[in-house]
C-alpha positions as CSV (number, residue, x, y, z in Angstrom):
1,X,230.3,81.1,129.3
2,X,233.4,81.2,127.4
3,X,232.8,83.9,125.0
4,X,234.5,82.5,122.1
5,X,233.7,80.3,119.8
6,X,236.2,77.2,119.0
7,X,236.4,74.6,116.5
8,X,235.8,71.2,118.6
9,X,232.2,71.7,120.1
10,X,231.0,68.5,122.0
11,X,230.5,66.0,119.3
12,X,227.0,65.1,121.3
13,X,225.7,68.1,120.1
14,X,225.5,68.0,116.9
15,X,222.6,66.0,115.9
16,X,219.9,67.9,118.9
17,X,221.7,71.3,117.3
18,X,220.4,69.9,113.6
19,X,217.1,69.3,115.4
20,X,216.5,72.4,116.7
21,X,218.1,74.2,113.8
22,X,215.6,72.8,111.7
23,X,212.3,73.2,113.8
24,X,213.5,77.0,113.8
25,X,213.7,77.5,110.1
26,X,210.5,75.5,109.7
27,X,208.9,78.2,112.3
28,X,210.4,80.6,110.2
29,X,208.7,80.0,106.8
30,X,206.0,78.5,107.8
31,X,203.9,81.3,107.7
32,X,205.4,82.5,104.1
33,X,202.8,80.1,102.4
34,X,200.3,79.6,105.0
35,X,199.2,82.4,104.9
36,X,199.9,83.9,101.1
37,X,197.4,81.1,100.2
38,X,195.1,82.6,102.5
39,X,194.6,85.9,101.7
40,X,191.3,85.5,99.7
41,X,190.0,83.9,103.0
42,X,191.0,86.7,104.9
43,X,189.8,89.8,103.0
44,X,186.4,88.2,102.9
45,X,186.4,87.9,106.7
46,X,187.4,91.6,107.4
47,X,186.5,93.0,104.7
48,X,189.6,94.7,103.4
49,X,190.7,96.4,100.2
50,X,193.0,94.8,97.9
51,X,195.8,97.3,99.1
52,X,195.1,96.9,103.0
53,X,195.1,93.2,102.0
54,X,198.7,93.4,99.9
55,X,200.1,94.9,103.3
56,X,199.5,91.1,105.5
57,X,202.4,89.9,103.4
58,X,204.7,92.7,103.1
59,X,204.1,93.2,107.3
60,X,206.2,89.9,107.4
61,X,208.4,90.4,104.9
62,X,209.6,93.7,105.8
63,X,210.9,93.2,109.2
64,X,212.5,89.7,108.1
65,X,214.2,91.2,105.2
66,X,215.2,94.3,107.2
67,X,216.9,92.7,110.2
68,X,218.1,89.5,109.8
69,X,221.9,91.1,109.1
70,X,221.3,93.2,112.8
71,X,219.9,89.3,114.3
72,X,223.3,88.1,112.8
73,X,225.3,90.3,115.0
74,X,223.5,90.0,118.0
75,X,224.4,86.3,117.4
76,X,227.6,86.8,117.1
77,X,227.7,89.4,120.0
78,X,225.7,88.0,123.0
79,X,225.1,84.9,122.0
80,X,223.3,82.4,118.9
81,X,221.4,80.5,120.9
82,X,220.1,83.9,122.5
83,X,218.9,84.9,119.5
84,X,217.5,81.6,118.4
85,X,215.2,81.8,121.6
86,X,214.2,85.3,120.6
87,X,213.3,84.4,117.4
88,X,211.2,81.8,119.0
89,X,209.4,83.8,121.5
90,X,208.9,86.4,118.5
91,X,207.5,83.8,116.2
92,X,204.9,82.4,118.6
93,X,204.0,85.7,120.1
94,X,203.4,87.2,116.3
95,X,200.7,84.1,116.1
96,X,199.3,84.2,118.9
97,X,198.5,88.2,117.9
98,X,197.1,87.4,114.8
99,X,195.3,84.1,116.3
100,X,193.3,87.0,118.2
101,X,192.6,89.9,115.3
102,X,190.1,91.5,114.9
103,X,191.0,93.6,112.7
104,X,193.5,93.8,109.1
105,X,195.6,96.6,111.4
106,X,196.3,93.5,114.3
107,X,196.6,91.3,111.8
108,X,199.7,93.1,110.4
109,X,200.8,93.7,114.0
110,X,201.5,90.2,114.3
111,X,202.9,89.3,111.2
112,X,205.1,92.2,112.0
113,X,205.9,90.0,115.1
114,X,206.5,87.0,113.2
115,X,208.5,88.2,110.5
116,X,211.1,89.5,113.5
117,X,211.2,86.2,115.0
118,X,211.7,84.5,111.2
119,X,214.7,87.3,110.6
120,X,216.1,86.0,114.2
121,X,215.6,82.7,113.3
122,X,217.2,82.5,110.3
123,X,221.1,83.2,110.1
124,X,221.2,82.2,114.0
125,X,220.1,78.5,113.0
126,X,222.6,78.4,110.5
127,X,225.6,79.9,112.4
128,X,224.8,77.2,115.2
129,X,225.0,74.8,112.6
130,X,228.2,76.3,111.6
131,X,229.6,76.3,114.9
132,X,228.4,72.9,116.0
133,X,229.9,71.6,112.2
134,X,233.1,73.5,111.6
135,X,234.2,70.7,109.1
136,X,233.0,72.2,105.6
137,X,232.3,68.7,104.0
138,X,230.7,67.4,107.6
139,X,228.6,70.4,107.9
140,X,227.6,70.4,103.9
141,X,225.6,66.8,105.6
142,X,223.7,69.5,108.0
143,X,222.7,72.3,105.9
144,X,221.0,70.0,103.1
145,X,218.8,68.6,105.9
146,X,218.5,72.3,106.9
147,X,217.4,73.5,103.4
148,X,215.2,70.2,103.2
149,X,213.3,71.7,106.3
150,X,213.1,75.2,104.4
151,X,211.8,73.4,101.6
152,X,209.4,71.9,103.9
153,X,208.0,74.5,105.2
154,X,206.8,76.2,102.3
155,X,206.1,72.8,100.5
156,X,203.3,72.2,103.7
157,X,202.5,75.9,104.0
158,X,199.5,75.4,101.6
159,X,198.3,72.1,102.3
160,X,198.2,73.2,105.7
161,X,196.2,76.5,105.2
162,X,193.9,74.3,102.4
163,X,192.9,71.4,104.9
164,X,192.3,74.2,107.8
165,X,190.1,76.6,105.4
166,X,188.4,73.5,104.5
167,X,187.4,72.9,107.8
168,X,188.1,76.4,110.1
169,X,188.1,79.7,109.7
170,X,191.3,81.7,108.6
171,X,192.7,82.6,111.6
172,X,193.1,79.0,112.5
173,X,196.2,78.9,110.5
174,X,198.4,81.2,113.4
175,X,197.6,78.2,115.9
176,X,200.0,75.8,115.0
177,X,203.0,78.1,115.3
178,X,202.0,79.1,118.9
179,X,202.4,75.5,120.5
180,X,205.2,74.9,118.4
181,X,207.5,77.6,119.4
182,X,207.0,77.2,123.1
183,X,208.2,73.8,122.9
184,X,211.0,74.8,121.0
185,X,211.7,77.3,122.8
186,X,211.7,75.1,126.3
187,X,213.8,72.0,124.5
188,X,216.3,74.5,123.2
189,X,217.2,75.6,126.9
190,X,218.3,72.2,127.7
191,X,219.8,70.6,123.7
192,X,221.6,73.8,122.7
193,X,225.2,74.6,123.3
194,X,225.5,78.9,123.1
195,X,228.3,80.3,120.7
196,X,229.7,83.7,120.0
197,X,232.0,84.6,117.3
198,X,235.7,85.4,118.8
199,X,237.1,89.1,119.1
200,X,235.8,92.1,120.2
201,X,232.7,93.1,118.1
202,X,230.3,95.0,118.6
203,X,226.5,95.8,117.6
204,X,226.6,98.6,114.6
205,X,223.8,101.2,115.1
206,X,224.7,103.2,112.2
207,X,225.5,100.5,109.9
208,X,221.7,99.1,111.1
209,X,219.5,101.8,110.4
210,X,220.9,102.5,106.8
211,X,220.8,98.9,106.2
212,X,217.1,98.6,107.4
213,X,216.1,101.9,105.9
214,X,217.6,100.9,102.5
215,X,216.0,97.4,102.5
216,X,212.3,99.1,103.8
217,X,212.1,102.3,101.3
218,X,213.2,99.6,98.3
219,X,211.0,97.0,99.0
220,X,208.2,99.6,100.1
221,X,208.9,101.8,97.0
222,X,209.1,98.0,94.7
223,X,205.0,97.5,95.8
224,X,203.9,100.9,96.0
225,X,205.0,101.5,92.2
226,X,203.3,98.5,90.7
227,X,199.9,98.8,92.6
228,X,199.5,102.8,91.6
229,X,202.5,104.2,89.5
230,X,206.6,104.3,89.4
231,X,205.9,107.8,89.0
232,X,203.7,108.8,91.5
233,X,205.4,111.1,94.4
234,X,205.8,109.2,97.4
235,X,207.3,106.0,95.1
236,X,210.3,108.2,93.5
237,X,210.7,109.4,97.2
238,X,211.0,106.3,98.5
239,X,213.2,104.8,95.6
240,X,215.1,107.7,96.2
241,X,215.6,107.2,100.1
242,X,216.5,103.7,99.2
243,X,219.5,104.8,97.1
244,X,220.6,107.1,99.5
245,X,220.3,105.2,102.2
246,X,222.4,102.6,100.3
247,X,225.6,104.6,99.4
248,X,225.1,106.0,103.5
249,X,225.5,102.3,104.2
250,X,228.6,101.3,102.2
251,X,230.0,104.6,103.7
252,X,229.2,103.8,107.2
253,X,230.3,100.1,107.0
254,X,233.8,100.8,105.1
255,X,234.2,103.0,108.3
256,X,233.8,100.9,111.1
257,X,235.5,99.0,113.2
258,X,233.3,96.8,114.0
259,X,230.7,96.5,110.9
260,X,227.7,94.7,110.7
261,X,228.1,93.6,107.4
262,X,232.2,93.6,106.7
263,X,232.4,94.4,103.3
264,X,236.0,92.8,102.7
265,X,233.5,89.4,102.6
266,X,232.6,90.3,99.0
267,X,236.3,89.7,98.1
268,X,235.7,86.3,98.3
269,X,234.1,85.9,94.3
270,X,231.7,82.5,96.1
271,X,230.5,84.5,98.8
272,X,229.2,87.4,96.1
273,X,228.2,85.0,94.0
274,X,225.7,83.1,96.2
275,X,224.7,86.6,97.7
276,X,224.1,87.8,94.1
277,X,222.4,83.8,93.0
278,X,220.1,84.2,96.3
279,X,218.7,87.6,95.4
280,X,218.2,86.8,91.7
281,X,216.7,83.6,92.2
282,X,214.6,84.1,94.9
283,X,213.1,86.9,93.0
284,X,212.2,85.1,90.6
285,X,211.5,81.5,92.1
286,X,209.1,83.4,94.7
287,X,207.2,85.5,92.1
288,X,206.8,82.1,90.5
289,X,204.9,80.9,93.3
290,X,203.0,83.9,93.5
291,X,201.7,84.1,89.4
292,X,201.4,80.3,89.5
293,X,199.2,80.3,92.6
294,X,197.1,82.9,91.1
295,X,196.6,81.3,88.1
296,X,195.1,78.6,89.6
297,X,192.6,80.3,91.8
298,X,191.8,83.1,88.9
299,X,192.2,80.9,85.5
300,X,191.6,77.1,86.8
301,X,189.3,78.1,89.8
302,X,190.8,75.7,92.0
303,X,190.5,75.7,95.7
304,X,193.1,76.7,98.0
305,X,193.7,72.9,99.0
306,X,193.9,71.7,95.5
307,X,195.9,74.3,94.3
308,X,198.3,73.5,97.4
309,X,198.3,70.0,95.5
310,X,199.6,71.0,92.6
311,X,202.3,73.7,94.1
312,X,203.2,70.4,96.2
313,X,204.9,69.0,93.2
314,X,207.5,71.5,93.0
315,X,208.7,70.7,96.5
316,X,209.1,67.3,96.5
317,X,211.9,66.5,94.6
318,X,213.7,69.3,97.0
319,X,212.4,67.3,100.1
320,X,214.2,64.0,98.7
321,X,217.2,65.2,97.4
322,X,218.2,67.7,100.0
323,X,220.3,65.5,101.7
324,X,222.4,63.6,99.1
325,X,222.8,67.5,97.8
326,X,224.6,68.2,100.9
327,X,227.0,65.2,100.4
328,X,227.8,66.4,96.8
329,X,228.6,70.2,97.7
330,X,231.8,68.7,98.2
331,X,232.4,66.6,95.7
332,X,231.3,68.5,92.5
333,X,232.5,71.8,92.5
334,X,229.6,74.5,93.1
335,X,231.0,76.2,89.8
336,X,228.7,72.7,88.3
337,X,225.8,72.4,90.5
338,X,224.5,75.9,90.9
339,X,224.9,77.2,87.4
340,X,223.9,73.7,86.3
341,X,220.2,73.8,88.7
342,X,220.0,76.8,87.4
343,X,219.8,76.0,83.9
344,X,217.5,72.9,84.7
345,X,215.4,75.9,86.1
346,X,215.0,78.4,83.8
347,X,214.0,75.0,80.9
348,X,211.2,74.6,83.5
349,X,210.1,78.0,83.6
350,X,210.0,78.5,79.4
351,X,207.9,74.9,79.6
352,X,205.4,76.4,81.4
353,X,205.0,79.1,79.3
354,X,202.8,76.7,76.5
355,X,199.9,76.1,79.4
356,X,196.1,77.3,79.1
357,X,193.3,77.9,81.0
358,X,192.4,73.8,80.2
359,X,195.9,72.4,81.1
360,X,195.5,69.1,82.9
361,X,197.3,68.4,86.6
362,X,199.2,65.8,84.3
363,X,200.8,68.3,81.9
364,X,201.6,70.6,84.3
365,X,203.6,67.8,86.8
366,X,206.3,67.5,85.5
367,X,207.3,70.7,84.8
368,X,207.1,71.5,88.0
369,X,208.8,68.5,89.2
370,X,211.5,69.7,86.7
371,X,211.7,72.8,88.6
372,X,211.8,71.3,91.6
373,X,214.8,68.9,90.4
374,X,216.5,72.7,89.2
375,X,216.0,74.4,92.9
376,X,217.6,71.1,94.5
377,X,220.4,71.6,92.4
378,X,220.6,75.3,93.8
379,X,219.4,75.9,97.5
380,X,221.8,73.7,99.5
381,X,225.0,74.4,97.8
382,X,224.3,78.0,97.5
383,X,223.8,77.7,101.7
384,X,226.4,75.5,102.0
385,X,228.5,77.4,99.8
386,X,228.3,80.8,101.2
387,X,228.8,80.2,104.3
388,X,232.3,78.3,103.6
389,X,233.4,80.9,101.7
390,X,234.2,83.3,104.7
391,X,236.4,83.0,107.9
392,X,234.5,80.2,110.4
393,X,234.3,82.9,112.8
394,X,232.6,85.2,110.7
395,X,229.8,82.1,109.5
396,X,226.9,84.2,111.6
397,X,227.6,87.2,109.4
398,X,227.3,85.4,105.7
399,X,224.6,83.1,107.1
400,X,223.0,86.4,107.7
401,X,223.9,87.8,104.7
402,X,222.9,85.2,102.6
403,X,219.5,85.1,104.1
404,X,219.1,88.7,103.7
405,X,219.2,88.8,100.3
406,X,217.2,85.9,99.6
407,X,214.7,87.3,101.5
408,X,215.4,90.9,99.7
409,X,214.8,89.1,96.4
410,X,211.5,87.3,97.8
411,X,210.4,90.0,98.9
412,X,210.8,91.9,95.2
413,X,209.4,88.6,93.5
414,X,205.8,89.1,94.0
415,X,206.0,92.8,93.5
416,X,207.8,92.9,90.7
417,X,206.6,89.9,88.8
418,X,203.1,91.1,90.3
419,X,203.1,94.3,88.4
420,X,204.6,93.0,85.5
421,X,201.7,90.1,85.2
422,X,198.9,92.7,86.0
423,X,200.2,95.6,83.4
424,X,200.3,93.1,80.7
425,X,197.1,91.5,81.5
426,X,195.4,94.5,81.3
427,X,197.0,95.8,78.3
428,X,195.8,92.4,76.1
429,X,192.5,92.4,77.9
430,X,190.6,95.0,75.4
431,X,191.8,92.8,72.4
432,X,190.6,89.5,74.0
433,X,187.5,91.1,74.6
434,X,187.3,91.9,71.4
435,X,188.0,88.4,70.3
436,X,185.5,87.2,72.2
437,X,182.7,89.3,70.5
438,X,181.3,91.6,72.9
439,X,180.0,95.4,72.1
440,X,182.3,98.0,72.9
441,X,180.0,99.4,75.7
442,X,180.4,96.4,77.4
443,X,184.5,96.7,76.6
444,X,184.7,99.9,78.2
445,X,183.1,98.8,81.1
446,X,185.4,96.0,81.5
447,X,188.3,97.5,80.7
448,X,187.6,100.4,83.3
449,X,187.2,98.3,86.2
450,X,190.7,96.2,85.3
451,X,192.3,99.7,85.4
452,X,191.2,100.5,88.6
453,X,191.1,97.3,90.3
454,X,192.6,95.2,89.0
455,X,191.8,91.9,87.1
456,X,190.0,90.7,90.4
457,X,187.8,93.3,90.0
458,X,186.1,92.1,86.6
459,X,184.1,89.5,88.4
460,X,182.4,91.6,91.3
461,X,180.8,93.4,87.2
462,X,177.0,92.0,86.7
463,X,177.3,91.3,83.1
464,X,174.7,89.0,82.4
465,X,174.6,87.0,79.7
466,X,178.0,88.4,78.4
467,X,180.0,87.0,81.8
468,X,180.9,83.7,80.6
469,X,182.6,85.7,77.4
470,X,184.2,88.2,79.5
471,X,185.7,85.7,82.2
472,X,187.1,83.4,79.3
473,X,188.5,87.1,77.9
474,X,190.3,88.0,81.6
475,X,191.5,84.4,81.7
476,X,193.2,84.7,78.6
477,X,194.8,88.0,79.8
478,X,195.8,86.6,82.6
479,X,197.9,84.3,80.5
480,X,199.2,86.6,78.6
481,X,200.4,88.2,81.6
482,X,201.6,84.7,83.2
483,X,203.7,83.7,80.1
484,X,205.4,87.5,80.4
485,X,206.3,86.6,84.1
486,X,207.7,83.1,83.1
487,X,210.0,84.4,80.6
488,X,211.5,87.6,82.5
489,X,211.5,84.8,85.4
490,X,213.6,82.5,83.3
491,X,215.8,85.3,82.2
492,X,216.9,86.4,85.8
493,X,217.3,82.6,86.7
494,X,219.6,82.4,83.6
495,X,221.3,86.1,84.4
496,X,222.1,83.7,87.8
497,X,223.4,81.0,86.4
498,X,226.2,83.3,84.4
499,X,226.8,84.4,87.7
500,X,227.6,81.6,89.1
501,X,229.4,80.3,86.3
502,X,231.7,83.2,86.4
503,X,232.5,83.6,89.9
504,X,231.7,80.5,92.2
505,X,234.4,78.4,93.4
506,X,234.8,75.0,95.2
507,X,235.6,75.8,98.9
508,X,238.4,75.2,100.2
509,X,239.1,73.0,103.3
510,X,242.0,74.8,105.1
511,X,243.4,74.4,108.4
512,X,244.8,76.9,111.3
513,X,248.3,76.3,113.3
514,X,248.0,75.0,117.1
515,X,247.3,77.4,119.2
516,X,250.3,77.1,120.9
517,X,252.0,78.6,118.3
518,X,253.5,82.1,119.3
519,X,252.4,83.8,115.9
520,X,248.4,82.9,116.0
521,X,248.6,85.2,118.9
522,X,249.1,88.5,116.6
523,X,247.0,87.6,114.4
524,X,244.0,90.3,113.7
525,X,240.2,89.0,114.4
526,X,239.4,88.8,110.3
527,X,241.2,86.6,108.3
528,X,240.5,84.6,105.2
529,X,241.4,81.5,106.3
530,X,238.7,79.1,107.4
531,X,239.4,76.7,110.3
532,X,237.9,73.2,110.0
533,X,237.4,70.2,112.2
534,X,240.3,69.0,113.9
535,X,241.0,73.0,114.9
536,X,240.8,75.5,116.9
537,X,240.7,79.4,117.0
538,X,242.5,81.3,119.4
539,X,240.1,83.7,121.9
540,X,240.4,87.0,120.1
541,X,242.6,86.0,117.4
542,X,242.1,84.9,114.3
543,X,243.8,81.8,112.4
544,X,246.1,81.1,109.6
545,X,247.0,78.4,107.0
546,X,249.4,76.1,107.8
């Protein structure tokens, strides 16, 4: 196989590439909200604590937030459609693990294994889009039915785990992704064209474990603090390994000749700007998902399927508009749509902050469908975006990028948000209580459990004839505490949106001279020009404008 990647791949190709590039990013996030609106089900099967259960997520999350810039390079090195595969064979195996548990410890086993075939999955399905599509305003077409299937993914996740807990028990929910990525995997062999990115790199050891030791101690140190204490030892040991780790990585990178994340990438202000949009929003839009699902199982005591109902409606407008998104990334300059869905976003999230434990489905709809209408506004042109805003053969690297700090900022969402809702909760409890008339024995008792367990652990208390008064108490805390995550979630959506505002440009479609021209030949393997359709890049060179 030719071990470079051109410009002019086999027209044919294109749409079986979309298909499979979408079946792997549905694999992917799949399991994000399959199995997040699960975790009640599965700590009353095995019996876990609330920490071992807090663990099932971040066993996915880690190893997909940690490795998706490594899975970028071995894209780019030995091969995308490689790594696609991988990520496959990773995603199905992690199931099939889980499918089997017995146990929380081989249930984080294979999430473990799914979230390394989702971090495989994810820049590799993009940079074959990329390489298939080298045409920015052709390929914007592609990546809004991309994000679509994204959007899909976790819009299904909780209908899916609903209608099986209806019906099954938990560990029913791993099946589907076993089935689904063997026949991808075998369909793949025979649809998909390989691609590498031209030159001479090279995988980046060093550059890896800082990178993945940075992501894990943050993201480890993020949870850790807000279920115990920012203060306590091993937290301010592992916030400090994440900083270190950090500056080791800029050091290493800068350094190498052949780094896994090229820093010269963040010249370009688009490509910083959706890498800075992606973290900021995810983190927010994810922690969301995560205070909003809670409410409804906590405050409205809704059932996993009907709460999947209601989370439905912020998908949907996503699911219809991905599409004619993509068409418009070209059209209207990114400078207008991202900042602008942002801004429909962050109205959304201050709307929300006026519901109560009695709000009907009706109120609540279209806020969310707001919200919705705001994240349509912002997912595929922040995709499309960054990956157009870098050298075509460098698209593996930013899709990689990108992804990896979207998933660094999903992965912060619920811990941060998460802390943030139960500290204030817990905080207004004692004056709801209060409110509510009880005797200050009875307030103490309360009060004691929510400090050590949480607000969760209120209703394991046998209170008597004072329960229905203490539950509507905790359910107003837990508003409290909801309203305090909408607005600090609205606030980093808006901190986004000036972002964006700032520092996004409209891409630009540029083209490269024939290749028979003597002086592509000494050009270097980065450049900042990016080669659309019509093109072609020389094997180890790079390309400039014409």
């Amino acid at each position: 196989m030719n071990v470079t990647t051109t410009a002019n791949p086999p027209q044919e190709r294109r749409v079986p590439t979309l298909v499979m590039a979408c079946v792997g990013v549905f694999v992917a996030y799949l399991p994000v909200t399959t199995v997040s609106a699960s975790l009640p089900a599965i700590q009353r099967a095995l019996d876990t604590s609330t920490s071992q259960l807090s663990w099932v997520s971040v066993a996915f999350v880690l190893p997909m937030a940690a490795l998706i810039l490594t899975a970028g390079v071995f894209g780019d090195v030995h091969g995308r459609k490689k790594v696609f595969q991988a990520g496959l064979a990773f995603s199905g195996l992690g199931a099939l693990i889980a499918l089997c548990a017995q146990s929380i410890e081989v249930v984080w086993a294979g999430q473990a294994f799914a979230g390394l075939g989702a971090a495989a999955l994810l820049p590799s399905t993009l940079a074959l889009i990329s390489h298939t599509v080298p045409d920015p305003r052709e390929r914007g077409n592609f990546i809004g039915v991309w994000a679509t299937s994204l959007v899909a993914a976790l819009a299904l996740g909780p209908v899916i785990a609903g209608v099986i807990l209806e019906h099954f028990a938990w560990r029913w929910l791993y099946l589907l992704p076993v089935p689904a990525s063997l026949l991808a995997l075998v369909v793949s062999t025979k649809l998909l064209t390989d691609s590498r990115a031209p030159g001479t790199r090279r995988l980046d050891w060093p550059g890896q474990i800082t990178a993945a030791l940075a992501i894990t101690a943050l993201v480890y140190g993020i949870i850790e603090g807000g279920a115990d204490s920012f203060t306590a030892t091993k937290v301010m040991l592992a916030l400090s390994t994440a900083v270190a780790a950090s500056v080791a990585f800029i050091r290493v990178e800068r350094r190498s000749s052949s780094p896994m994340l090229d820093l010269t990438l963040f010249r370009s202000p688009s490509f910083t700007a959706t890498s800075l949009i992606a973290m900021i929003s995810f983190l927010g839009l994810i922690g969301f998902f995560f205070a909003l699902s809670l409410y409804f199982g906590m405050v409205q005591q809704l059932s996993t399927l009907e709460s999947a109902w209601r989370l439905l409606m912020v998908c949907m407008v996503p699911l219809v508009l991905g599409v004619p998104m993509g068409r418009l990334v070209h059209r209207v300059s990114p400078r207008v749509l991202i900042p602008g869905g942002l801004l429909v976003v962050a109205v959304a999230l201050l709307s929300l902050t006026t519901i109560d434990a009695n709000t009907s489905f009706g109120s609540l709809a279209w806020r969310m469908a707001l919200l919705g209408l705001g994240v349509s506004f912002v997912l595929t042109p922040m995709t499309a975006t960054a990956v157009s805003s870098v050298p075509f053969h460098q698209a593996g690297m930013a899709a990689a990028a990108n992804n990896a700090f979207r998933q660094l900022g999903g992965a912060l969402g619920p811990a941060v948000l998460g802390a943030l809702l139960s500290s204030r909760a817990v905080d207004a409890l004692p004056g709801h209580l209060t409110d509510a008339g009880l005797g200050g024995a009875t307030i103490r008792r309360v009060t004691e459990a929510a400090d050590a367990g949480g607000l969760r652990s209120v209703g394991r208390l046998r209170l008597g004839a004072d329960t229905p008064r203490v539950l509507g108490a905790v359910s107003q805390a837990f508003i409290d505490g909801l309203r305090l995550c909408l607005v600090v979630a609205a606030v980093l959506t808006l901190l986004a949106a000036v972002v964006g505002f700032f520092l996004l440009r409209r891409p630009q479609q540029q083209s490269v001279l024939p290749a028979t021209d003597p002086a592509a030949s000494v050009q270097g393997p980065r450049t900042p020009d990016l080669p659309t359709a019509g093109t072609r890049t020389v094997p180890g060179a790079g390309s400039r404008p014409s």
